[in-house]
N, C-alpha and C positions, 0 to 999 in steps of 0.2 A: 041278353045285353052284356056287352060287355063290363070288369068291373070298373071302377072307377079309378083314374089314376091315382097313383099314392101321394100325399104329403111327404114330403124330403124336408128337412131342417139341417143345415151344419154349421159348427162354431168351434171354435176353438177350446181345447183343454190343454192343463200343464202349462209347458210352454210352447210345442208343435206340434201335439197330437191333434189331430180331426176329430172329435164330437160327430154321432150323425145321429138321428131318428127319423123311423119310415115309419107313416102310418096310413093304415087300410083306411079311409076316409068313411065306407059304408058300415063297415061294424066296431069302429072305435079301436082296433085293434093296434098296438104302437111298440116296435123295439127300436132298441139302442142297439147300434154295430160297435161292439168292444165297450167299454165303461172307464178311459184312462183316470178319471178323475170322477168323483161324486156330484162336485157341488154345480160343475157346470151343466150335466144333465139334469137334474135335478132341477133347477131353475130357465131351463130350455122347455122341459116338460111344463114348469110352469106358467112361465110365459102364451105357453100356446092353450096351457086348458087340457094338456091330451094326460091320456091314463096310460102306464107303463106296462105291458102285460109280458114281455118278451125280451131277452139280452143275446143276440148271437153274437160271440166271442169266436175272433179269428185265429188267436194265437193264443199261447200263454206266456209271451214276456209281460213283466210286470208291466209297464208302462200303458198297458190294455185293457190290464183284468183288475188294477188295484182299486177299482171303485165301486167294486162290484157289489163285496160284501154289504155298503150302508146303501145303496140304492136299492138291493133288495129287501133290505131291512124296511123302509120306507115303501117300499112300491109293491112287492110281493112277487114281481116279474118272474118269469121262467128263465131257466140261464142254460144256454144252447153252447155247447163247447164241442170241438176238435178229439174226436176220439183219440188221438196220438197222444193229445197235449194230457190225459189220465187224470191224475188230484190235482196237478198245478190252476185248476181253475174253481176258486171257491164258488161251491153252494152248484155245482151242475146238477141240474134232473135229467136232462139226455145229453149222448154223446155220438157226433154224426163224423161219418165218413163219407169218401168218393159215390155219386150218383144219390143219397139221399136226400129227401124234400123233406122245406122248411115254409112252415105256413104262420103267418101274419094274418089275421084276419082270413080275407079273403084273398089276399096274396101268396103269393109262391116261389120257394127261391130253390132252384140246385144246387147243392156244394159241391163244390172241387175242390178236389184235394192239390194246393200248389205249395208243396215245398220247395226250400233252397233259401228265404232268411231263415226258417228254421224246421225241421221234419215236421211239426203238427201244421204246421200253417194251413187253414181254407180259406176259399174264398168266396160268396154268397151271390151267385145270379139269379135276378128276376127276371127272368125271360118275357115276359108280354110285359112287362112295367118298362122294362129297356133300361134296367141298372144292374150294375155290378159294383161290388163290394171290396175291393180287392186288397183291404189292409198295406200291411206292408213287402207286399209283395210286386204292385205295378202303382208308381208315384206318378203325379203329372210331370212330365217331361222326365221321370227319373225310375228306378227300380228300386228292392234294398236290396241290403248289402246283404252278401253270401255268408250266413254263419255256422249254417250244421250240414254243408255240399259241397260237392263236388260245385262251380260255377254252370256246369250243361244241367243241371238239373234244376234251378232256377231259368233257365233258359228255357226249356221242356215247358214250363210253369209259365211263363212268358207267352210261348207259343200257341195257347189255348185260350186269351184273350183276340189272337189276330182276324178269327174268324167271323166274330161278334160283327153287329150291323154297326156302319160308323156313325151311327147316332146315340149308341149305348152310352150312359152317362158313366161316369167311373169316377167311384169316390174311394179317395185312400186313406191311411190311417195317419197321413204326417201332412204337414207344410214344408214341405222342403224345397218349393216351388223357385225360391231365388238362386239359391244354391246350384244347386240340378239344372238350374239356366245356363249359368258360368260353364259350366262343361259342357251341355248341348251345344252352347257354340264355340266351346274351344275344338268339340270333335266333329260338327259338321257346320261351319263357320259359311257355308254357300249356301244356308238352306235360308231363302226368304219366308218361306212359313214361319217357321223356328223365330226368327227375327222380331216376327210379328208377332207373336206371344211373347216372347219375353217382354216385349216393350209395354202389352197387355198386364204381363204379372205385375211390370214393376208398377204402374198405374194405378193398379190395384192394391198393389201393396203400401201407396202412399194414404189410401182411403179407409186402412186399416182391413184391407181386405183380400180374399187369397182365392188362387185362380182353381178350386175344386168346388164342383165335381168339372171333371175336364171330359170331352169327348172320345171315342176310341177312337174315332178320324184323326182327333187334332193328334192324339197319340201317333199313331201311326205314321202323322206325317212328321211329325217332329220330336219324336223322344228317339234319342239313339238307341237306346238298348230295343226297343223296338222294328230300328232299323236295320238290324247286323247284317240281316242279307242286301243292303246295300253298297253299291261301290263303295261311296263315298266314305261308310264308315269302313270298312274295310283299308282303304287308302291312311284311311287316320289313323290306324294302329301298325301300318308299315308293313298290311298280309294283299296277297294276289285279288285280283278279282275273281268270285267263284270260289275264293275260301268258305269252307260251311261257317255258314252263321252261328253255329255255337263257339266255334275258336276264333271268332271275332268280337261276340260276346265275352266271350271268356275276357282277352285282353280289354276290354271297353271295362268292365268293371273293374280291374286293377289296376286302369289307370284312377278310372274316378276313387278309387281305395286311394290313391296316391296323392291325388288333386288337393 
């Protein structure tokens, strides 16, 4: 038989980092994706009842890993880091690279390795759960920003969520959901999907509430950075049609750098 879907939990930490916890429902098993802050996982766990046994960390910018120390301290969790990311992540027992599995219980995730916010960056797929983990590297309606790259190499990074089923769920490491709106429709302003999700986000965001985990459909059909091999965005940044999508890419994040 197959195993049983996982529990997802998200909430807010700081002030726009994403919180998440997935847990294997058949063997109690439960991690946290990244630890921004303590107190909110910590009382997300509580709330539900669930026991902490795992921490896979996507980066090592602070804003990720600074909770990590007293949740472990508290929970005993195993802390799963970025072989690139080296010491910068307190308290690691393993360290994973490109094509190695990561087990939750009875769950299963592959890392990829997707640099371009910054060289250690992974990202954690559950392939038969149908979620992806993607940090700060694929936002809903948004990307991050290029810090330790070239911009085609976040693009690269990009390109290996496109082939996921568009039902995959994709949960990131920010709310920047309003933000990242402003610009999807300053840069494809004819897109009526697009339209329709923002008017979603904002709806949501009057309820206290934020449009993650988003689909790789709704992505694909409406986050630009996702869509560089389109006309449309192409047009928008003043290049031919049939410009490669990374040098459209490229200009799309420097304008939104600019925005």
């Amino acid at each position: 038989m197959p195993n049983a879907a996982p529990e997802i939990r998200a909430f807010l930490c700081r002030s726009d980092n994403i919180g998440v916890l997935i847990r294997d429902p058949e063997s109690g098993a439960c991690a946290a994706i990244d630890v921004p802050e303590a107190a909110p996982v910590l009382a997300a766990l509580d709330a539900e009842g669930w026991r902490l046994t795992d921490i896979l960390v996507t980066h090592r910018h602070a804003d990720h890993i600074e909770g990590i120390a007293e949740v472990v301290e508290r929970t005993g969790a195993r802390v799963t880091a970025p072989v690139k990311a080296g010491a910068a992540v307190p308290g690691a027992a393993r360290y994973v690279s490109e094509g190695d599995r990561v087990t939750v219980g009875g769950l299963e995730a592959e890392v990829w390795e997707t640099p371009g916010h910054c060289a250690d960056h992974v990202t954690y797929h559950f392939a038969k759960a149908g979620v992806v983990f993607s940090g700060d590297t694929l936002f809903t309606l948004g990307c991050g920003r290029v810090m330790e790259a070239d911009p085609v190499i976040l693009w690269r990074s990009l390109e290996r969520f496109l082939p996921l089923p568009d039902e995959t769920a994709v949960y990131s490491g920010h709310d920047y959901v309003l933000s990242n709106a402003r610009f999807a429709l300053a840069a494809d302003p004819d897109n009526a999907a697009l339209r329709a999700r923002v008017a979603e986000a904002e709806a949501l965001a009057k309820e206290g509430r934020f449009l993650i985990p988003s689909t790789l459909g709704d992505e694909k059909a409406t986050n630009p950075f996702l869509r560089a091999a389109e006309p449309a965005l192409a047009r928008a940044v003043d290049l031919p049609e049939g410009t490669d999508p990374a040098m459209v890419f490229t200009a799309l994040r420097a304008w939104k750098n600019r925005f």
